[in-house]
C-alpha positions, 0 to 999 in steps of 0.5 A: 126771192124766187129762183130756177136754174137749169131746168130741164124736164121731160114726160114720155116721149117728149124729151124737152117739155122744159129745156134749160130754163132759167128764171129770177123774180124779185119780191113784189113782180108780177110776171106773165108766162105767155106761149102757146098751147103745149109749149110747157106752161103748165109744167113750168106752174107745176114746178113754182107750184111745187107739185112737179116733181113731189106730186108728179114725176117726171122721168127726166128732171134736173136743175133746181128752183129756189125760194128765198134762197132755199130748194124745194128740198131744203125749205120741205113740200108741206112749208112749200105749199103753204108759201106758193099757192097755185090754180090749175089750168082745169080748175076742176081738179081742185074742186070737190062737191061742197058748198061754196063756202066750205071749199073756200074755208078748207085751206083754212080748215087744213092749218088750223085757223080759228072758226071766227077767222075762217067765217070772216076771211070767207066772207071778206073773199066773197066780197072781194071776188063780187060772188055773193050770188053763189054763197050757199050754192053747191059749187057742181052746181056752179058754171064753169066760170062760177067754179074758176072764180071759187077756186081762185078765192080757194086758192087766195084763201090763206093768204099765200106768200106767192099765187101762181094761176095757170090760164086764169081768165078761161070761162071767165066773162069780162066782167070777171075778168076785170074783177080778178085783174082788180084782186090781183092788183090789190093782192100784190101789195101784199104778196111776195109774187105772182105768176100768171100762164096765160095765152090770151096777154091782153086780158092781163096786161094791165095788172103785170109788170114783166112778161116771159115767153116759152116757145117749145119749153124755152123760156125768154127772159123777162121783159117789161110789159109796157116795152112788149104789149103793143108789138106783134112779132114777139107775139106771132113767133111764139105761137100765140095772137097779139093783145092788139088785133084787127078785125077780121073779114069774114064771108057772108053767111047764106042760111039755109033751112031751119036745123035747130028751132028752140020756142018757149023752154022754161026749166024746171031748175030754179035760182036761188031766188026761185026763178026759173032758170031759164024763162021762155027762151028761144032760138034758131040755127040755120043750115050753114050758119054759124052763131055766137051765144055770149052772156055773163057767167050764170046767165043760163047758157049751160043750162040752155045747151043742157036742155037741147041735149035732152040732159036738163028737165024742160016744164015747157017749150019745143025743141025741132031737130031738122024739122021733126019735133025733138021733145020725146027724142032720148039724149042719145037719140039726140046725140045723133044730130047734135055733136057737144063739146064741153069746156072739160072734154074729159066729161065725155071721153070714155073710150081706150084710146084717140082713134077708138073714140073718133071710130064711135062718133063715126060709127055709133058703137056699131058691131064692125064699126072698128074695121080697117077701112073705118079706122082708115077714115078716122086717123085721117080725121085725126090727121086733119087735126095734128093728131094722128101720131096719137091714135093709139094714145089714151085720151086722158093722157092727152092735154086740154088742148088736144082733147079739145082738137080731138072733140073737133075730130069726133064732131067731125067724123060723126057727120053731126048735123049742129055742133054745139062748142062751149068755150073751146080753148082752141081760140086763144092759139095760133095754131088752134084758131087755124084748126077751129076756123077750119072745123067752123069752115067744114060744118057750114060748107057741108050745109051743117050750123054751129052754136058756138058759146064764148066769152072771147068777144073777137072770136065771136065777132070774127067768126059768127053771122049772128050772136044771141045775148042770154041775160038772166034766163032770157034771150035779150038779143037775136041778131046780126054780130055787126049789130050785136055790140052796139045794142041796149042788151049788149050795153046792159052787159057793161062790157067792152065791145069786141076790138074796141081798145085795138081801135081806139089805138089805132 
C-alpha cells in the first residue's frame, strides 16, 4: 500500500536528516516511529504526509515514496492530501481563530460536503473525541491540549485513507490519551494505515501492531510490537526511555524560605458555565524546591500560571514575589523573578539569533549588555545545553526541542528567582531528560525553586518534592509526590498512578 524507497534527505547543514530509508506498510498497520529528539521523524511524517517536498524543499532530496503503487508525482498532491492526512508535531500550526466547530467542518467545507453532512460528521467527532465541553469555544481560547484534541478531529474529519500524527500524545492528560488510543483503535478499522512518531512508546503501545526505530535518520526495519515493548535495550540505543521503567531515587528536598506565595486568586475569566475559572486558589514554592502541577486538560493550569505572570486579569487573591507583595508589579516587572517557558517557545522568542536571545535574559536588553565579556558567558550557557554551535542561528530555524533547550539556557542565564516549565518536551528523550534534570539541579542547588507543570506522571513523580493537583479551578490537593498518587484528589482524576503498569510487571 504504502512504499519508500531509497530516501535520502538533507536540510542546510545537515547532510543526512534521512539516510537510505526504506519502508513498506501493508493495508490495515499501524506502525509506530519512535526515536529521539532530532533523529528526523518528522521529516520522514512530512514525507508520508506529503508536505516534504511539495510544501517544503529540501536542498537534498532523492528516493521516491509510493501510494498503492503510484509516486507523489503520478497520484497528484491535491488527491494526495486528501488520501494522507497528517498532525503536526506543533499542533498550532494548523490552527486558525475559529470556532471550534468551524475549524472541525473546514476539511469538509474545502471538498464540497453537503452542510447537513458536515454538521452531522462534526457532531459525531465531538462525541467521539469526548469534547463536548468545548463546542462553541473559541479554540485560541483553548489549552494546549483542548487544541491537539481539536485538531486531531480536524484531521480525521473527512475520513482519510491514511493518518499520520506526529507525537500526538503531547499536552495530553492521560485521560485524553486513552481516548485518542480509543479513536485510533476504532478508526482503523476503516482506514488503510496509521503512522504514528512518538517518543514516548508506552503511551501507544496498545493500539500499534509494528514499531520502527530512527536513530540519526536510519530507519530500522518494522518489527511487531509485542516482541520489542517489553525490552530496554532496543530502546536505550536509539535515544529514547523504554515503556517500562523504574522509579527513580530522588534526593530530599531542603526548603528554604517562601519564594512564591499565591492566596485566594479567583479570575475575572469564566467557563462557559460562568464559573470563574479559577476559584480561591493558592500555593507556595520554596527556595530550592521543586514542584509538580498536574491536572486535566482545562482545569485552569495556563490560566494560574498566566496570572502569576501578571498576564491574565485576577478579581481577587495576592501574589508575593520573595516576600514583597507582587499585585501592582508589571508583567515585566514580573519577568525579572519568574522565568516562563511555554509549551510553544515560539510565543517568546523575538530576537535575531540564539546568543542575542540568551544575552537579554541575561541582561534585561540593557545599553552594553551585548559586550564580548557577556556574549562570552551566554554561549557557555549555551554550551551547557549542546547548543553553542547555534549561536548565531535564528531561533526559528531552530526545533521544537532546541527552542526548548534554549528556553532552559535563557532561564538559566537570567538568574530567574522561580522558573515556571509548561510541559517542557525535553522529558521524553534520553538526551533531553539529562539537560532538564541538570537545569532542575541548578535552579535548586542555587537556592532557586521550580513549578513545573506536566502530565508525564513519571517525570513528576522522579523529580519533584511536592505535586498540587488543579481540578476545575480549585486546588484539590497540596502535598508531598510520594503521597500524591494515593489521594482522593488524585482518585477522582481516574488516571493511572505513575509506575503502575512497570510495577505490576515486575
Amino acid at each position: 500500500m504504502l512504499d519508500i524507497n531509497n530516501l535520502n534527505i538533507g536540510f542546510g547543514a545537515d547532510v543526512s536528516v534521512i539516510t537510505e530509508a526504506n519502508l513498506h506498510l501493508e493495508k490495515g498497520a499501524r506502525l509506530l516511529v519512535c526515536g529521539a529528539a532530532g533523529s528526523g521523524k518528522s521529516t520522514l511524517m512530512n514525507v508520508i504526509a506529503g508536505v516534504v517536498p511539495t510544501l517544503v524543499t529540501p536542498p537534498a532530496y532523492a528516493g521516491e515514496v509510493k501510494l498503492h503503487g503510484r509516486t507523489l508525482a503520478e497520484f497528484g498532491k491535491d488527491q494526495w492530501f486528501m488520501a494522507v492526512a497528517s498532525l503536526a508535531q506543533n499542533a498550532e500550526d494548523q490552527l486558525w481563530d475559529l470556532g471550534v466547530e468551524d475549524l472541525i467542518a473546514f476539511p469538509l467545507e474545502n471538498r464540497g460536503v453537503p452542510k447537513a453532512e458536515i454538521r452531522a460528521r462534526v457532531a459525531e467527532l465531538i462525541i467521539e473525541l469526548e469534547i463536548e465541553q468545548l463546542r462553541g469555544r473559541r479554540v485560541l481560547t483553548l489549552s494546549g491540549g483542548e487544541r491537539r484534541m481539536v485538531a486531531i478531529a480536524a484531521a480525521i474529519a473527512a475520513k482519510p485513507e491514511i493518518l499520520v500524527l506526529d507525537e500526538p500524545t503531547t499536552g495530553l492528560d492521560p485521560a485524553a490519551r486513552q481516548r485518542l488510543v480509543r479513536l485510533i483503535k476504532k478508526l482503523a478499522a476503516d482506514l488503510s494505515g496509521v503512522v504514528i512518531a512518538e517518543q514516548d512508546p508506552a503511551s501507544l503501545q496498545a493500539v500499534v501492531d509494528r514499531v520502527a526505530l530512527l536513530q540519526y535518520g536510519s530507519l530500522s526495519a518494522p518489527v511487531a510490537a509485542g516482541s520489542i515493548m517489553g525490552q530496554a535495550a532496543p530502546w536505550e540505543s536509539a535515544g529514547i526511555l523504554p515503556p517500562q521503567r523504574r522509579r527513580s531515587q530522588k534526593a530530599e528536598a531542603t526548603p528554604g524560605r517562601p519564594l512564591l506565595s499565591v492566596s485566594g486568586v479567583k479570575t475575572e475569566l469564566k467557563r462557559a458555565d460562568g464559573r470563574a475559572v479559577l476559584e480561591d486558589v493558592g500555593l507556595e514554592l520554596r527556595a530550592g524546591e521543586i514542584v509538580g502541577l498536574v491536572g486535566r486538560n482545562g482545569a485552569g493550569k495556563t490560566t494560574l500560571f498566566q496570572s502569576i505572570l501578571g498576564l491574565a486579569k485576577m478579581k481577587s487573591g495576592t501574589i508575593s514575589i520573595d516576600g514583597e507583595a507582587a499585585n501592582g508589579w508589571t508583567p515585566a516587572r514580573r519577568a525579572r523573578s519568574i522565568g516562563y517557558l511555554p509549551q510553544n517557545m515560539r510565543r517568546i522568542l523575538f530576537n535575531m539569533t540564539v546568543v542575542e536571545e540568551v544575552l537579554f535574559a541575561m541582561t534585561g536588553g540593557a545599553s552594553g549588555g551585548a559586550s564580548a565579556d557577556n556574549r562570552d558567558k551566554a554561549t557557555a550557557v549555551l554550551g551547557r545545553y549542546g547548543l553553542a554551535d547555534l549561536a548565531e542561528a535564528n531561533p526559528f530555524a531552530l526545533s521544537a526541542r532546541q527552542q526548548a533547550l534554549l528556553g532552559l539556557a535563557c532561564a538559566e542565564a537570567a538568574s530567574v528567582k522561580i522558573a515556571i516549565l509548561d510541559e517542557p518536551l525535553l522529558a521524553r528523550d534520553m538526551q533531553g531528560r539529562r539537560l532538564l534534570e541538570n537545569f532542575l539541579s541548578t535552579m535548586t542547588a542555587s537556592g532557586r525553586s521550580v513549578l513545573l507543570i506536566s502530565h508525564d506522571l513519571e517525570l513528576i513523580d522522579d523529580v519533584t518534592s511536592r505535586t498540587l493537583i488543579l481540578e476545575q479551578g480549585r486546588m484539590a490537593f497540596d502535598g508531598e509526590s510520594t503521597t500524591a498518587w494515593q489521594s482522593a484528589a488524585f482518585a477522582a482524576l481516574g488516571w493511572p498512578a505513575p509506575y503502575a503498569e512497570s510495577e505490576a510487571a515486575a
